[in-house]
N, C-alpha and C positions, 0 to 999 in steps of 0.2 A: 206806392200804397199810402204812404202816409199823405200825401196830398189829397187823396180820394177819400181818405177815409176819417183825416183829422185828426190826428195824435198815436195811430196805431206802428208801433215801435216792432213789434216780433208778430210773424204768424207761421201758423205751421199747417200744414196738408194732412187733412183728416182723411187716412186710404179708404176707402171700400172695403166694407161690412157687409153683413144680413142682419137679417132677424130671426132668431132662433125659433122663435114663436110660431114663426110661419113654417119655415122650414127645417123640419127636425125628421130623424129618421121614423122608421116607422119599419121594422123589421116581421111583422107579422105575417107577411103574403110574401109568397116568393113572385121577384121582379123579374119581369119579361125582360130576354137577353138582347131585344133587338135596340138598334143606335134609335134617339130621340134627340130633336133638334127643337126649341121654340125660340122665334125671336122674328124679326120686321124682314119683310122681301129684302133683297139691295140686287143690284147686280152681281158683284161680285159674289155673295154668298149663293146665289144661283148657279153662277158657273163651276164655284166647287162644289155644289151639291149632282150637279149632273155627269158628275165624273163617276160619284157613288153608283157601283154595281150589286151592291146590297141592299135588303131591306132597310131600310129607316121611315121613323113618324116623323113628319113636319107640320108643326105649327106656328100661325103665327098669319096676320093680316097679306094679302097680294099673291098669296105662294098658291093662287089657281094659275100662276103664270107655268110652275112649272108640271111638268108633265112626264109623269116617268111609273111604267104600269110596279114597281115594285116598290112604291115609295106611297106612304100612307098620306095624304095631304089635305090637314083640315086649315083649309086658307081664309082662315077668321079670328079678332082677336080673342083674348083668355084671357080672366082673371086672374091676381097674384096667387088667388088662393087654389085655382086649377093646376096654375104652374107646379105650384107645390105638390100639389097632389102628383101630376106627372113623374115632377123628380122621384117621387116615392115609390113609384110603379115599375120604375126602370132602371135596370141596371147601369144601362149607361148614356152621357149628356155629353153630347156632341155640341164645344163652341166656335163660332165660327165666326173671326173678328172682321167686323163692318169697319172694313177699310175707308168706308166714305166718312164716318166719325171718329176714329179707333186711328191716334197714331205707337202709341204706347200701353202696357199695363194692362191690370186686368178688368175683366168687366165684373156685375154683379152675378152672372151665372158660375163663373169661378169658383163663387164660394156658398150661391144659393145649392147646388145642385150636392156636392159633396156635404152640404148642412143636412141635406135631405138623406142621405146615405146613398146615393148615389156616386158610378166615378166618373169621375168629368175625364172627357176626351176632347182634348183644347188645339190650335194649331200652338206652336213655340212661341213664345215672347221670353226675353231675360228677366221679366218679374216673375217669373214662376219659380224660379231659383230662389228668391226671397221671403214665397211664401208657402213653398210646397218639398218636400223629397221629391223629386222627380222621375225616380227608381222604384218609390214607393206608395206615392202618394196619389200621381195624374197619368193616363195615357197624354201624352204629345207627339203633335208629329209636323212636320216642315213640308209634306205634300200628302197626295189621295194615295200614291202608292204606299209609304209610312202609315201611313193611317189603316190601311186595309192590315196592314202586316203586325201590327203592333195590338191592333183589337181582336185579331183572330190569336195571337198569341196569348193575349190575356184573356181572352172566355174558355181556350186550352188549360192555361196553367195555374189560371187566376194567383198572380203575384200580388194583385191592389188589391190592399184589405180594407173596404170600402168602409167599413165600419171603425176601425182605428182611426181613415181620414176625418170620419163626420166630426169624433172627437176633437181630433186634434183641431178640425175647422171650427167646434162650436166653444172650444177653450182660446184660441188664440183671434179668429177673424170674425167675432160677433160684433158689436154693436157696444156691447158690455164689457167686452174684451181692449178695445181700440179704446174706449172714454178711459178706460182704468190706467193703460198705456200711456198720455196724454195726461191724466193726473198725477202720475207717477214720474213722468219725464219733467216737469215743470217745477 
């Protein structure tokens, strides 16, 4: 680094944020219980969406590819500002890590969608330990089986207090949060 960049001695990795602005809860309308997914076709996120024998929305550019009569599919893109609004509509955000870019860590849906009051329902990575109760905070799951099992149990006994997460996400992983972290570390 310092040869590229000429005298730079220390740098540090600024993780993933939101924007609070954008995505903040909005508890006024009660959120439709069904899974919501938005993000870019890939293969791979097709092949685990087609294991789902449940309702789910999907959006997001390509996704007239798939074809599934119980799966709601608007295969166009979205605004940041629609997205948001979706997280705010739904109870719960299905992510689903694009293996073709994604080796590590988490993405912006991680923390846009629980900003929004929303609970995210993620596959496992070991960064979510770092930034979530896991017990408390996110559905995860390591396959479609998990996944069926763990969302039916949570719309049963609702453990996730979806609304405690948004806090905890809009005090610790904003934007606001991360620069104050970083000023304070230094």
């Amino acid at each position: 680094l310092n040869a590229v960049f000429g005298g730079i001695q220390n740098c540090k990795y600024f993780p993933l944020a939101f924007n609070p602005r954008i995505f903040c809860s909005k508890s006024t309308d009660q959120r439709q219980d069904q899974l919501l997914f938005i993000g870019a076709w890939s293969q791979c996120r097709q092949q685990f969406l087609e294991q789902i024998d449940f309702p789910i929305a999907v959006y997001g550019k390509g996704w007239d590819k798939l074809k599934a009569p119980h799966m709601r599919i608007h295969p166009h893109n979205i605004s940041l500002c629609e997205v948001a609004s979706l997280y705010q509509k739904y109870a719960y955000v299905l992510n689903i890590v694009n293996k073709n870019n994604t080796r590590m860590g988490l993405n912006m849906r991680c923390f846009e969608a629980p900003g929004a009051g929303a609970t995210l329902v993620t596959e496992y990575s070991p960064d979510l330990l770092r930034c979530f109760d896991t017990q408390h905070d996110v559905i995860y799951f390591n396959c479609i089986d998990e996944l069926t099992q763990k969302l039916q149990q949570e719309q049963n006994n609702h453990q996730i207090d979806a609304q405690q997460t948004s806090l905890k996400v809009h005090q610790q992983h904003s934007y606001a949060a991360r620069l104050n972290a970083i000023i304070h570390f230094t």
